[in-house]
N, CA, C and O of each residue as an XYZ file, in Angstrom:
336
protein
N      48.405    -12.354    238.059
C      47.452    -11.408    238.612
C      46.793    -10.598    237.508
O      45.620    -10.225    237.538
N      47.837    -10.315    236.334
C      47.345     -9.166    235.631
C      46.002     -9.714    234.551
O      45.049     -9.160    234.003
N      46.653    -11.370    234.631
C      45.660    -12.179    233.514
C      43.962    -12.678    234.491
O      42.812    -12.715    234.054
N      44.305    -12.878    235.392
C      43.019    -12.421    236.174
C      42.215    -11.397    236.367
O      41.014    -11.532    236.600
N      42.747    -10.406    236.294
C      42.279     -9.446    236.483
C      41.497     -8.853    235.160
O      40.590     -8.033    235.306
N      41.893     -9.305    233.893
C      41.604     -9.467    232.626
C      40.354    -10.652    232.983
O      39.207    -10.208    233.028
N      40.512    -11.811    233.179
C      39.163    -12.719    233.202
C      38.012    -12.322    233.465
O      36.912    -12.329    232.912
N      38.648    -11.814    234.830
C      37.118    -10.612    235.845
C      36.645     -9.931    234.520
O      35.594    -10.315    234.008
N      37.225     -9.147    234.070
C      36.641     -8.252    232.955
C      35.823     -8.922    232.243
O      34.630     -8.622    232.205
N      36.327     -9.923    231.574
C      35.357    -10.509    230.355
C      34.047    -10.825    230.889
O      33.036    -10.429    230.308
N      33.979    -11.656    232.181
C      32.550    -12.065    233.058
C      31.468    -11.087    233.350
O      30.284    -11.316    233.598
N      32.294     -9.601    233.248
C      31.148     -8.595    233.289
C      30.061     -8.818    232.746
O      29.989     -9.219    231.585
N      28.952     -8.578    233.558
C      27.608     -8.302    232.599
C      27.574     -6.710    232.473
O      27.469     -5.914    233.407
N      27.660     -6.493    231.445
C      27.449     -4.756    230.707
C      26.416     -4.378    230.443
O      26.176     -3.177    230.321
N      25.144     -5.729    230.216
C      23.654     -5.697    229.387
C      23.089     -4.528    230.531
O      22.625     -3.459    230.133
N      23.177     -4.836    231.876
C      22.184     -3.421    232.271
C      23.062     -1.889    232.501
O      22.426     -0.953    232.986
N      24.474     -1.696    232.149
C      25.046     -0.881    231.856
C      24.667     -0.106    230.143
O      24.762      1.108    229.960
N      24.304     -0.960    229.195
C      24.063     -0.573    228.237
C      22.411     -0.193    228.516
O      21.974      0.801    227.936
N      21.721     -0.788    229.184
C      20.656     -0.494    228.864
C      20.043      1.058    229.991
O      18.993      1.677    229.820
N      20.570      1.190    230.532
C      20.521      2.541    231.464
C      21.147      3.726    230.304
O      20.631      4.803    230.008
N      22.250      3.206    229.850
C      22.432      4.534    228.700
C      21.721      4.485    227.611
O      21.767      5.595    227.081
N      21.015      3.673    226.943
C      19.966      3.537    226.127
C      18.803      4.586    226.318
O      18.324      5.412    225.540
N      18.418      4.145    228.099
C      16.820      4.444    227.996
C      17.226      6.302    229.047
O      16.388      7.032    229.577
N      18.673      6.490    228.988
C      18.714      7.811    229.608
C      19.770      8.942    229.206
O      20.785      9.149    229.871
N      19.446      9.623    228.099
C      20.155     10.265    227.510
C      21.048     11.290    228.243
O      22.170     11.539    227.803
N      20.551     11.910    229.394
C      21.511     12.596    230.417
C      22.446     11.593    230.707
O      23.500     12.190    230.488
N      22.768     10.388    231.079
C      23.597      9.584    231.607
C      24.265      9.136    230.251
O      25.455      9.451    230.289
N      24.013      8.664    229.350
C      24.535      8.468    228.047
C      26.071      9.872    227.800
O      27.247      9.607    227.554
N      25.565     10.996    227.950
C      26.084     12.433    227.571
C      27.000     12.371    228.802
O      28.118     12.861    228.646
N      26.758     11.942    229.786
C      27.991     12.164    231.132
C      29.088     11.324    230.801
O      30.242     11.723    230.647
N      28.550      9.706    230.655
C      29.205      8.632    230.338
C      30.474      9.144    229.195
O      31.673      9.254    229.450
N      29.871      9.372    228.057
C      30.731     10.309    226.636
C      31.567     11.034    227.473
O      32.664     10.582    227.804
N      31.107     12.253    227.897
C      32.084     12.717    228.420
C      33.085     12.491    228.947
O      34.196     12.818    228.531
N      32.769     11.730    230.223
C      34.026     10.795    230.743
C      35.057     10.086    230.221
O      36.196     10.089    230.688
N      34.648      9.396    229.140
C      34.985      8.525    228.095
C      36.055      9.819    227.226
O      37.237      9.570    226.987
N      35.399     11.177    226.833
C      36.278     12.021    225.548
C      37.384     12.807    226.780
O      38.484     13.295    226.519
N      36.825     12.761    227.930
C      37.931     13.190    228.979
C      38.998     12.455    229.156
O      40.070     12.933    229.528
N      38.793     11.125    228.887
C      39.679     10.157    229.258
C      40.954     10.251    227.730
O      42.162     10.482    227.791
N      40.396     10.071    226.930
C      40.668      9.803    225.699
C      41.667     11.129    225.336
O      42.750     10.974    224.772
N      41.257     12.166    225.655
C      41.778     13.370    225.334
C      43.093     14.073    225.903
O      43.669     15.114    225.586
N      43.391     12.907    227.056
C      44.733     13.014    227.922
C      45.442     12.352    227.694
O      46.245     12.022    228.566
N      45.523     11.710    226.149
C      46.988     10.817    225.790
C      46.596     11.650    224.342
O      45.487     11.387    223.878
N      47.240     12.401    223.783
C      47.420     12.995    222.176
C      47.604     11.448    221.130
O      47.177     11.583    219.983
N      48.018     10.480    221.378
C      47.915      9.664    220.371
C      46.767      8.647    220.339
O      46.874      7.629    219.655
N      45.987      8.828    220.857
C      44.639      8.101    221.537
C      43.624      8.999    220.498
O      42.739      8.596    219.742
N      44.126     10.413    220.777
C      42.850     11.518    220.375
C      42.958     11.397    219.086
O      41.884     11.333    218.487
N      44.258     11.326    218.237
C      44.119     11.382    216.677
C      43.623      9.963    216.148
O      43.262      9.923    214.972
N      43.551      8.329    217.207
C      43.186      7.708    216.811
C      41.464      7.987    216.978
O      40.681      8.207    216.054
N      41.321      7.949    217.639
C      39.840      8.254    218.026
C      39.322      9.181    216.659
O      38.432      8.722    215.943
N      39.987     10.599    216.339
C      39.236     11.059    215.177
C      39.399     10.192    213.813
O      38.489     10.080    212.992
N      40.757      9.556    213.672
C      39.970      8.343    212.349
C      39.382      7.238    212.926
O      39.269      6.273    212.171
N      38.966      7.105    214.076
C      38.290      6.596    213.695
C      36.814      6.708    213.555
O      36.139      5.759    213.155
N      36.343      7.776    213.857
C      35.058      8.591    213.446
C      34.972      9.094    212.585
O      33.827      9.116    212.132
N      36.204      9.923    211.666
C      36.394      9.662    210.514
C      35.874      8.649    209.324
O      35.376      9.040    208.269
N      36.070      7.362    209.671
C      36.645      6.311    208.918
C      35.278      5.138    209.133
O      34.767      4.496    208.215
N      34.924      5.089    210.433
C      33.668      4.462    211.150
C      32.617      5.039    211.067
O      31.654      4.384    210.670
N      32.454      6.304    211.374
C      31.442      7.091    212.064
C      31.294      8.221    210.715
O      31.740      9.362    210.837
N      30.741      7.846    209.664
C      30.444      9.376    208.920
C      30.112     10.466    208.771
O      30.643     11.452    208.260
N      28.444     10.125    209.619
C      27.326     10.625    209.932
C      28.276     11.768    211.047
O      28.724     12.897    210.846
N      28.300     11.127    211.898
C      28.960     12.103    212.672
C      30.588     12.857    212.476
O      30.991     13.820    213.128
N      30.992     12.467    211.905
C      32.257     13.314    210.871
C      32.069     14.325    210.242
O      32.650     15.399    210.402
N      31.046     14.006    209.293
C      30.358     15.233    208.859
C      29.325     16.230    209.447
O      28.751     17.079    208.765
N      29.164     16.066    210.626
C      28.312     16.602    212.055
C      29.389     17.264    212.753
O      29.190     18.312    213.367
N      30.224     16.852    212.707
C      31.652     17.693    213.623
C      31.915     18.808    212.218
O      31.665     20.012    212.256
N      32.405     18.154    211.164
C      32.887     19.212    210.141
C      31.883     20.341    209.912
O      32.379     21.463    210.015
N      30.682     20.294    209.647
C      29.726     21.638    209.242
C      29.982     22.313    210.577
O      30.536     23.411    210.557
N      29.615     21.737    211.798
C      30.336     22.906    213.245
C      30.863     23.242    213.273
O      30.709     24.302    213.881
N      32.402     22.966    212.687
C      33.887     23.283    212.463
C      33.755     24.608    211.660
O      34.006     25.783    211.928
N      33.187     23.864    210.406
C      32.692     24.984    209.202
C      31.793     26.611    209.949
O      31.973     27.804    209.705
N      30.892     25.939    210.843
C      29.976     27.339    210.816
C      30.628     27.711    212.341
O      29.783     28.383    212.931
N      31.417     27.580    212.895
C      32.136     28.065    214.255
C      33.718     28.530    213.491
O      34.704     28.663    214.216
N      33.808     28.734    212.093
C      34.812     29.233    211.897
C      34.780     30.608    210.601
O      35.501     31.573    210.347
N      33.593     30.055    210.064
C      32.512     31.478    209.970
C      32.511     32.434    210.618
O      32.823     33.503    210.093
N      32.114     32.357    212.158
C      31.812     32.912    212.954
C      32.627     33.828    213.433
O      32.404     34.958    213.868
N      34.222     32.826    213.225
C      35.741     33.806    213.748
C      36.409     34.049    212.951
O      37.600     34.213    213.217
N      35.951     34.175    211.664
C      36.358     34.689    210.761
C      37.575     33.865    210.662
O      38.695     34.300    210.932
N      37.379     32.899    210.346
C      38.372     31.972    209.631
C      39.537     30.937    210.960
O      40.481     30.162    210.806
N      38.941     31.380    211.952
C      39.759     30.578    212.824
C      38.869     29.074    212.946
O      37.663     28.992    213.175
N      39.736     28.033    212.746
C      38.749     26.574    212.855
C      38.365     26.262    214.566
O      38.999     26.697    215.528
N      37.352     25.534    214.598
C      36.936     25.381    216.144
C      37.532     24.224    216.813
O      37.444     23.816    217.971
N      38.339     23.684    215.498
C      39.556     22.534    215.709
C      40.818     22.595    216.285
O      41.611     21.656    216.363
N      41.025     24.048    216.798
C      42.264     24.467    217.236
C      43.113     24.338    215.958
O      44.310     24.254    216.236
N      42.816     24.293    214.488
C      43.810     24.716    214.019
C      44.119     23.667    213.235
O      44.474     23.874    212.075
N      44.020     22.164    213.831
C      44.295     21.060    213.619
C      44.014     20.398    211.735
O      44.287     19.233    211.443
């Protein structure tokens, strides 16, 4: 059952799932969300997820860090990382 249920998956067509978050940035930003909601309720998921934006994702690594940086400015030295 479980390996079927895996087959179904692969047969998906995703092409007009990708292309609705392409051409609609409100739905793109919900989708994320859902996705960092999901992700954010297992702690060993979340530290993989930051290397790998870290490690993958630069551009945006260093887009999280200057926020980090100027939201801890702001509190006088508290990080917006919780600390982390």
């Amino acid at each position: 059952m479980k390996t079927q249920n895996l087959e179904n998956r692969e047969n998906v067509d995703l092409e007009p799932f990708y292309k609705i978050l392409e051409n609609d940035p409100k739905m793109l930003e919900s989708a994320f969300e859902i996705l960092l909601d999901m992700i954010t309720s297992y702690p060993g998921t979340t530290k993989n997820l930051a290397f790998l934006i870290k490690d993958e994702y630069p551009a945006l690594f260093k887009e999280i860090a200057t926020i980090c940086g100027i939201e801890s400015i702001k509190s006088k030295g508290s990080s917006c990382c919780g600390g982390n």
